[in-house]
Phi, psi and omega in degrees: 000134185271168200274350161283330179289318180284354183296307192284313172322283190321319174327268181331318169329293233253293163335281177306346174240016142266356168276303198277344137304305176323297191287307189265012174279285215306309177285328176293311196297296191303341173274308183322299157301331179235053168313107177254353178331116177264175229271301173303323176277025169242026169250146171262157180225149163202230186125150172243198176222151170242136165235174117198122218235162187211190167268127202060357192224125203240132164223104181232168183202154166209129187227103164261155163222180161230142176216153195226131180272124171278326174187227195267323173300324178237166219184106156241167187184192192225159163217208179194148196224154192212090170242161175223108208238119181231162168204129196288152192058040177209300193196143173226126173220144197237125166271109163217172189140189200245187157208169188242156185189133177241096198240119166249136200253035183344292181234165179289055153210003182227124170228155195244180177194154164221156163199114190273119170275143156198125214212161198233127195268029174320093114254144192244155177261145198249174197272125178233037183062006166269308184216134177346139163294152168208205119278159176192133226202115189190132230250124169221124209234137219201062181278099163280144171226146195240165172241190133161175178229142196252159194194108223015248193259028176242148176198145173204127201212214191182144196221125177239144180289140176245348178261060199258130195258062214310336168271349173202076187204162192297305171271182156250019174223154163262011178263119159208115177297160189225163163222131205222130139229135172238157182254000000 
């Protein structure tokens, strides 16, 4: 081969492949500039709703939330929590508070979540001839860390408080399974 054919080779070479760079500079550039994502259409809404009624025992619950997808993987949002747990001749307690909430995506069928709670605890207890009515009024504070498997805008998984306090705390367990749907 003469140092002119390799010249050329090299040439021919050097071109297709400033075209073919060029072109996928040129598609980096045009999605950026002509990013049109709007801001909502990467929010999710869910959330869950609770009843439960029994003899004598009232549950009722509404926790809505929102996530905002950064991208396919991660997803962070808030949510708010809103209950009423009574059980007659015994306690009425009323719940509320926000959360904070972190959702990673590895692969599309597996999500991991974190999420920090924090709800504000009102109950008062009624007097049932063993001891006095009172109150009792308290700040619950809450890192859940999560698993599940996911399958479009459904996910079922379990979650645990890792700050979970067995003498003071809203549930009883710090193990809780979830079913998460966004919308």
């Amino acid at each position: 081969m003469s140092k002119i054919q390799f010249s050329i080779d090299c040439k021919c070479y050097f071109v297709i492949f400033a075209v073919l760079f060029s072109s996928y500079t040129f598609a980096q550039q045009t999605y950026v500039i002509d990013n049109k994502n709007n801001f909502w259409d990467k929010v999710q809404f869910g959330g869950g709703l609770g009843l439960g009624i029994g003899s004598g025992y009232t549950d009722i619950s509404v926790m809505p939330s929102a996530i905002y997808n950064v991208n396919q993987i991660v997803g962070i949002g808030v949510g708010l929590q809103f209950g009423y747990l009574a059980s007659k001749n015994y306690y009425d307690s009323f719940v509320y508070g926000g959360s904070l909430i972190t959702l990673v995506n590895p692969i599309p069928e597996i999500q991991l979540s974190a999420e920090l709670e924090q709800v504000r605890v009102n109950t008062n207890y009624d007097s049932n001839n063993v001891r006095p009515a009172y109150s009792d009024d308290f700040w619950n504070t809450a890192l859940y860390l999560g698993a599940g498997y996911r399958t479009g805008s459904v996910t079922i998984g379990a979650r645990y408080d890792v700050l979970f306090n067995d003498e003071r705390s809203l549930y009883g367990s710090a193990f809780m399974p979830f079913v998460r749907v966004y919308f």
